[in-house]
Structure formats: structure tokens, C-alpha cells
N, C-alpha and C positions, 0 to 999 in steps of 0.2 A: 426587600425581602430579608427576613433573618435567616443568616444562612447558618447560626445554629440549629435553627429549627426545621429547617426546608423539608423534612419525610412528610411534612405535612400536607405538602404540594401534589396534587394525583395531575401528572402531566400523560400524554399516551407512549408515551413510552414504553417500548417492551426490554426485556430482560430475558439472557437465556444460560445455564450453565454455563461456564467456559471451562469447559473438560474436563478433566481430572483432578485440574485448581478445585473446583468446587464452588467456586466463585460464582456471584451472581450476575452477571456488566451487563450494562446497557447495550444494545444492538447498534449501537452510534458512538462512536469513543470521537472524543476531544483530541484532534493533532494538535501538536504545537511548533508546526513546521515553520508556519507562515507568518511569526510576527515582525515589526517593522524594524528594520536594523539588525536583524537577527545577524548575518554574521559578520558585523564589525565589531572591533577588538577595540579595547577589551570585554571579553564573554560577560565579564558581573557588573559594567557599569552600565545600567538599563536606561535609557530617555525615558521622559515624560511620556512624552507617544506611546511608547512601546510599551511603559506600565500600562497607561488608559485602555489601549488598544486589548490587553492581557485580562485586564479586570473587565472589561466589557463583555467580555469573548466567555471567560467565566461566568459569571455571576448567567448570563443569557443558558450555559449548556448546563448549568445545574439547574435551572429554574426549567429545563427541558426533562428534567430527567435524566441525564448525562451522569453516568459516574465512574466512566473510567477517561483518565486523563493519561496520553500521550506525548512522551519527549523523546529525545537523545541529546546526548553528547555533541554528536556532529550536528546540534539545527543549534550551536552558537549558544548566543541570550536564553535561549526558551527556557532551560531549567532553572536558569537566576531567577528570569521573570515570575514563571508558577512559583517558584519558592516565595519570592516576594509577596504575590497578592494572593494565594492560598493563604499563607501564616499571618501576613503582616496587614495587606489589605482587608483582607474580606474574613480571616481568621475562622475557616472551617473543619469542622471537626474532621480531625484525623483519618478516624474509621467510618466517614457517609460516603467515602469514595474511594477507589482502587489509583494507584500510581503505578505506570508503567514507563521506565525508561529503558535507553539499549547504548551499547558502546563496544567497542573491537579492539582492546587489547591483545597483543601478541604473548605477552607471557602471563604466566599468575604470579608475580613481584607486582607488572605493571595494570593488570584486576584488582587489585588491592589499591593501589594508590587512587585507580581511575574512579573506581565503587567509590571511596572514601570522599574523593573530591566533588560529586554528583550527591549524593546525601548532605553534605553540606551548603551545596546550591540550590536544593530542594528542602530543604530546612526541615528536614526529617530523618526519623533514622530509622528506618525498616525502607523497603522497595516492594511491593505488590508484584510487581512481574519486572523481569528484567532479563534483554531479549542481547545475545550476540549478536552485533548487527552487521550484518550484512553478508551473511555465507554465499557469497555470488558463484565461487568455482570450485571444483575439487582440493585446487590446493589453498585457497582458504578454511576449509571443510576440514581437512589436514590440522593444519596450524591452530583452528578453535578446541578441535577437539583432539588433542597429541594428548600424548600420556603427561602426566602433571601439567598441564595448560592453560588455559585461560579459561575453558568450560569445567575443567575440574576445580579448578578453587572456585569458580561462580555455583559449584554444588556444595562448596565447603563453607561458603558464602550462604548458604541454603540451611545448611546442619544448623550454623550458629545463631538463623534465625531475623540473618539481617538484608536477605533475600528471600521471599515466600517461595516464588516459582521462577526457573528459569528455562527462556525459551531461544527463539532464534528468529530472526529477521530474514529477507535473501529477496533478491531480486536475479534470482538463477535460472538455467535450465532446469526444465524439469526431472531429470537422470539425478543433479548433485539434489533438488530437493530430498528426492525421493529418499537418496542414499543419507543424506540429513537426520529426517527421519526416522529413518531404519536404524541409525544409531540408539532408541532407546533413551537419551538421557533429556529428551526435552519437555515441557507438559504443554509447549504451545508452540505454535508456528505464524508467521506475519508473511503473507506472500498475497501476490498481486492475484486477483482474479476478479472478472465481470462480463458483461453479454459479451462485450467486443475483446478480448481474453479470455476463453474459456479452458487454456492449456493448460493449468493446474489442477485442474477437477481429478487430476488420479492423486495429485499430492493429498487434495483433502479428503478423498474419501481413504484413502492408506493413514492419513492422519487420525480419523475417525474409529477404525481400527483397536487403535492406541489411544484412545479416549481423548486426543489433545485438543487444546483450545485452537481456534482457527479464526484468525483477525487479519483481513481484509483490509491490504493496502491503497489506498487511494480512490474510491471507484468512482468521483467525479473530476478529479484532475486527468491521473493517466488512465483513466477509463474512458475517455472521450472529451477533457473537458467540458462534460455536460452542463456546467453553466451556461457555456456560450455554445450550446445546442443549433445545429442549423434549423429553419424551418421545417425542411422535412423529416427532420428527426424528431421535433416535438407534434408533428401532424402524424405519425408511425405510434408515435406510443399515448395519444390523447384518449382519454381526459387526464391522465397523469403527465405530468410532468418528466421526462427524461432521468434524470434526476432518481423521482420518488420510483418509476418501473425498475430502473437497474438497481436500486434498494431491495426493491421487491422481488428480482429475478435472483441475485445473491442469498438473500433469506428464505427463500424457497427452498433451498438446503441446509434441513435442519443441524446437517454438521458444518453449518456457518455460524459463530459465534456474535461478529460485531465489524463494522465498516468502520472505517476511522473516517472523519467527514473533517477537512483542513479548513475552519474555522476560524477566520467568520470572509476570508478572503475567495475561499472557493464555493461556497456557499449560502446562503442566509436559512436564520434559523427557521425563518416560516415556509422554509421548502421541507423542512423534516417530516410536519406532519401529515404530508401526502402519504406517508409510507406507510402509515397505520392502519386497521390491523395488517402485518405482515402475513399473508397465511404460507406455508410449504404442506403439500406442493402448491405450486402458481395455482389462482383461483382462476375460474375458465375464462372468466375477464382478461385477468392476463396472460395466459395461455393464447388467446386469440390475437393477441398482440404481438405475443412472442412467434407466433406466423408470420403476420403482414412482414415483422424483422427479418425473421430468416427470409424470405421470400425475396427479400430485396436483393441476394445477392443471385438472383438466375439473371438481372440486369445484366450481367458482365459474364463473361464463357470463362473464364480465369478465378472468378473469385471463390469458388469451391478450393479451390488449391492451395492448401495451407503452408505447404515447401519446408514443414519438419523436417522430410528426407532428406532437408541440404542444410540442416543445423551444423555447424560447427564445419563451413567450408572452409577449402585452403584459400579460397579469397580473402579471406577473413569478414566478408560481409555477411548484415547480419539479414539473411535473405527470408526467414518468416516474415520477422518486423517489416523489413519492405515492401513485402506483398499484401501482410497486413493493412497498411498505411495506405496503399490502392485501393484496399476493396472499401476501405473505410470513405474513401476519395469518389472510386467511382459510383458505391452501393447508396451509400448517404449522405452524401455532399458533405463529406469533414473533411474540405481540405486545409482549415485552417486548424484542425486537430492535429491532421499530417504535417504542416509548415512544423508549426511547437516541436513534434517530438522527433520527427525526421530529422531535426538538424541540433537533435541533441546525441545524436550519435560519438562515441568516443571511443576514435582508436587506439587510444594505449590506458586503455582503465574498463574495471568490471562492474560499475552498477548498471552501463546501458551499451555496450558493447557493440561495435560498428565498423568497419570500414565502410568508406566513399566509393562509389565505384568508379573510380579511373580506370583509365586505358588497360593499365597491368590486373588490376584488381580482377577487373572482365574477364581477363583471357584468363585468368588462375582456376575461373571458377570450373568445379567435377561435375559438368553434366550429365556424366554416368549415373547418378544417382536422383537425376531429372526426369519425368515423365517424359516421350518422344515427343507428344502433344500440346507440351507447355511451352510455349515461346519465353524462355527465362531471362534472356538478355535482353530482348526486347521489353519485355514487362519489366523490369528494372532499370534500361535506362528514361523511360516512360517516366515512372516514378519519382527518377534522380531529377529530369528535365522540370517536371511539375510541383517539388517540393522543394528543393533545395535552395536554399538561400546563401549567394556567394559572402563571404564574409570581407569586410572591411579590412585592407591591412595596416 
């Protein structure tokens, strides 16, 4: 394919505003989390593989329809990579697709230098959206948005034309989204949400509000791994594919913008076109589907019980995620979904925030703000015993 020419291509692709940008992106954006080598040092010296794998991965999601494309800073290689085979390899026009990268600089000296260094890896000099990444807690939330800071020069970054729109990333509670947000200075937002995550549905509809773009992190990795779908997850949502329903249950809200799909390791391209037409609301097909799902969780007298109320315990565990991770265990047999994420817990860092429950952890926890009827210690160490994977020393 000439990918000068590629408008030529009617793939089913859909397109939807993305807020206030104006912007027109595909409902399926291009991650570039997952390429090979990604974070061996040094960042710009790309393998063989890792080109081929880059240029394959391309060339397949623009001939899909795909045209917004997804990086950061922190995924390594990946912006040398797209720099390379966007400009050098496959040399397509500039303006037939949106760039979106992110990166978390502490001051605006070091927004300046970090912009500057990423434009040059990207072998371009504008940025289409460019997203502070990772507002996980209040006091990062602080520090991006301080008076002269790192979000203020990325607006001043915006004046001059060498940033279109700036947004923000977060893999937060929902309290600091919201309060994100609620600051006014962003045109878009990147947070997690899908069937089995549904706890930012106030973030996007408060985002909707304020016109912002709303981009959908991960929904077949941390959304269930639904590649590697158990059986009766893919017998729950048939004739679709796992996959193409939770595409379609996300799009169902028209102030959902675009899923990012981590290409081509987490998915293959010819699962996309399940998802087509996307309608909102869910069509009564899926609707009837989106029953038998819910339904699965009266299997279990516990899994109604979300344990918000015990967000931000003195245990420091992160006790939704766990009880999450059960019902997902006991409702649909994901417990190899639960293995993955369960034991990616991390107690001194904020993208996925955790304590183990030890001995002491247990006893720390406020069951004052436990339902009387929830057995919590019990259903967590249930959890702990069924997921957890001792680690090697």
C-alpha cells in the first residue's frame, strides 16, 4: 500500500470527535507500549526486530483505519521506533494521523528539555496531544499542576503551537481524577475503564461535562487479558468475541472517544473488525449479553461487594483490587487474569498500589468501615492463598 495515498482505503473503521480537540481519531488508537526491547538502553538504538516488528504493526493499523498513534517517554524505544518508521521507513504524511505522546516532568526547565528530546525522537516538530503522565495521587496532581509547573509551560507549549492539546494520563482513584479534572486546564483524559472496571464512569461522564476527549486505557490487557479469555468468558459474550463485546460495551458511551488496543502483542488486527458497527446505546444483542455478565456474579454472596468503603486503608492494602480479582476468579474463571495482576501489586510506588496482606497488614485493617456481613479477612486471605505467587529470592 502507498501510504501517501492510503484516504483511499474505506476500512470500517469508525471515528468520533475527541472533545473539544476537535479532532477527528479513530475509536481504536495504536499503543506503542509493547515493542520488542523496548526498555533496553540505549532508548535510540532500535534492533532489527524491533524496527520490523514497528513497521509491521504500522503499516497493518493504518491500512485499518487507525490514525491516532500512542507513545511515552517511559515505554523506552517506542518513540525512536515510530520516529523511525513513520518518517524513514514508510514516510507518511504528517497530517493523515494524530501523535499522541506523555511524559512527567517535575518542573517546566525540565518540560522544556523533555518536549524538546521526544520531538526529536519522533522526528517531528508539532505533538497532536501530549498527555502528563501519570497523575496517580493528590500529590502528584500538586506537583503537575503547581503554579509555574510542568502543566503550565505544557500550556505555554500549546500558545507557541508546538503542542496542540494537552491532557493527562492517571491510573488514580477516582477522588484525585475527578479533582484533575475539575482543574479546567486539560482537553483530554487517558484512564482505565471497561465491563470489569467500571469505577470511572463519574470521571467520564464529569469529563463529558467539559467537552474533553476520553481515551481508554488498555481494555484488553488490564481489562481482563481478554486475549487469553477463559472459556466461559468467550461462551458469556458469544457470537462475539470478548474482545470485540468489551469494545462495544466501552463505545456504548458516546462520551467514550477511543480504546487504545497494544498492538499487535495484545491483540491481532482481525479481532477489530468484530467491533463494527459500534452502536451506543448497546444494541439489544448486546444488552442481553451484558445480563447473562452481570448475572454471573449472584454465583458468589460476596461479589456484589465492591469494598470502595475501604479505599485508602490503614493497611495499606489495596482491598477493591482484591476483591475485584475474586469475583473475577470466582464469577468467570479468570484466574489467570488474577495471577497477572495480583501479583503486580507495589508497595512503595503509585501506578498500581498494594500491600500483601501479612500478618500485621491484617490486623491494621478498619473494619469499621466494613459491612457487618462481609467476611473481609476471610475473603482476602482466600484471594491471597489463590493468587499469589511466592517470588524467587
Amino acid at each position: 500500500m502507498d501510504f501517501t495515498t492510503f484516504s483511499i482505503y474505506k476500512p470500517k473503521m469508525e471515528y468520533r470527535r475527541f472533545g473539544k480537540t476537535n479532532k477527528m481519531v479513530s475509536v481504536i488508537t495504536l499503543g506503542g507500549m509493547r515493542f520488542k526491547h523496548s526498555s533496553v538502553e540505549p532508548r535510540e538504538d532500535i534492533p532489527q526486530d524491533t524496527l520490523d516488528q514497528c513497521r509491521d504493526t504500522v503499516q497493518k493499523a493504518l491500512a485499518q483505519g487507525i490514525n491516532l498513534i500512542e507513545t511515552a517517554y517511559g515505554y523506552g524505544k517506542s518513540e525512536h521506533a515510530y520516529g523511525r518508521v513513520l518518517n524513514d521507513e514508510l514516510q507518511v504524511k504528517r497530517t493523515s494521523y494524530f501523535l499522541m505522546t506523555k511524559g512527567n516532568p517535575k518542573t517546566a526547565e525540565d518540560t522544556r528539555i523533555l518536549v524538546a528530546r521526544q520531538l526529536k525522537a519522533l522526528k517531528t516538530d508539532y505533538l497532536d496531544f501530549y498527555a502528563w503522565h501519570g497523575i496517580n495521587t493528590m500529590e502528584l496532581l500538586e506537583v503537575a499542576c503547581s503554579k509555574g509547573g510542568p502543566v503550565e509551560e505544557l500550556l505555554k507549549l500549546k500558545q507557541e503551537g508546538i503542542i496542540k492539546h494537552v491532557g493527562f494520563s492517571t491510573h488514580a482513584p477516582l477522588n484525585v481524577i475527578l479533582k484533575a479534572i475539575d482543574t479546567d486546564l486539560f482537553d483530554f483524559v487517558n484512564l482505565h475503564y471497561y465491563y470489569f472496571f467500571q469505577r470511572n464512569k463519574a470521571a467520564i461522564d464529569l469529563a463529558q461535562t467539559k467537552d474533553m476527549g476520553v481515551f481508554i486505557i488498555s481494555p484488553n490487557d488490564k481489562g481482563g487479558q481478554l486475549f487469553n479469555s477463559p472459556q466461559k468468558l468467550k461462551d458469556l459474550t458469544a457470537p462475539l468475541h470478548p474482545i470485540h463485546w468489551n469494545a462495544r460495551f466501552c463505545l456504548s458511551h458516546p462520551s467514550v472517544h477511543t480504546l487504545t488496543f497494544g498492538l499487535p502483542v495484545t491483540v491481532q488486527f482481525d479481532q477489530i473488525n468484530g467491533i463494527f458497527p459500534a452502536p451506543s446505546p448497546l444494541s439489544a444483542e448486546d444488552a442481553q449479553i451484558k445480563q447473562l455478565m452481570d448475572d454471573q456474579k449472584l454465583l458468589d454472596p460476596y461479589a456484589n461487594f465492591d469494598a470502595y468503603c475501604m479505599e485508602n486503608d490503614p493497611s495499606g492494602l489495596n482491598i477493591p483490587e482484591i476483591l475485584r480479582f475474586r469475583t473475577l476468579w470466582k464469577c468467570y474463571d479468570m484466574k489467570d487474569f488474577g495471577l497477572y495482576r495480583y501479583n503486580m501489586f507495589q508497595e512503595k510506588d503509585h501506578w498500581f498500589p498494594g500491600n500483601f496482606p501479612t500478618k500485621e497488614n491484617l490486623q491494621n485493617i478498619n473494619l469499621k468501615n466494613c459491612p457487618p456481613n462481609i467476611p473481609l479477612v476471610e475473603l482476602i486471605e482466600e484471594t491471597h492463598d489463590g493468587l499469589y505467587l511466592k517470588k524467587e529470592r
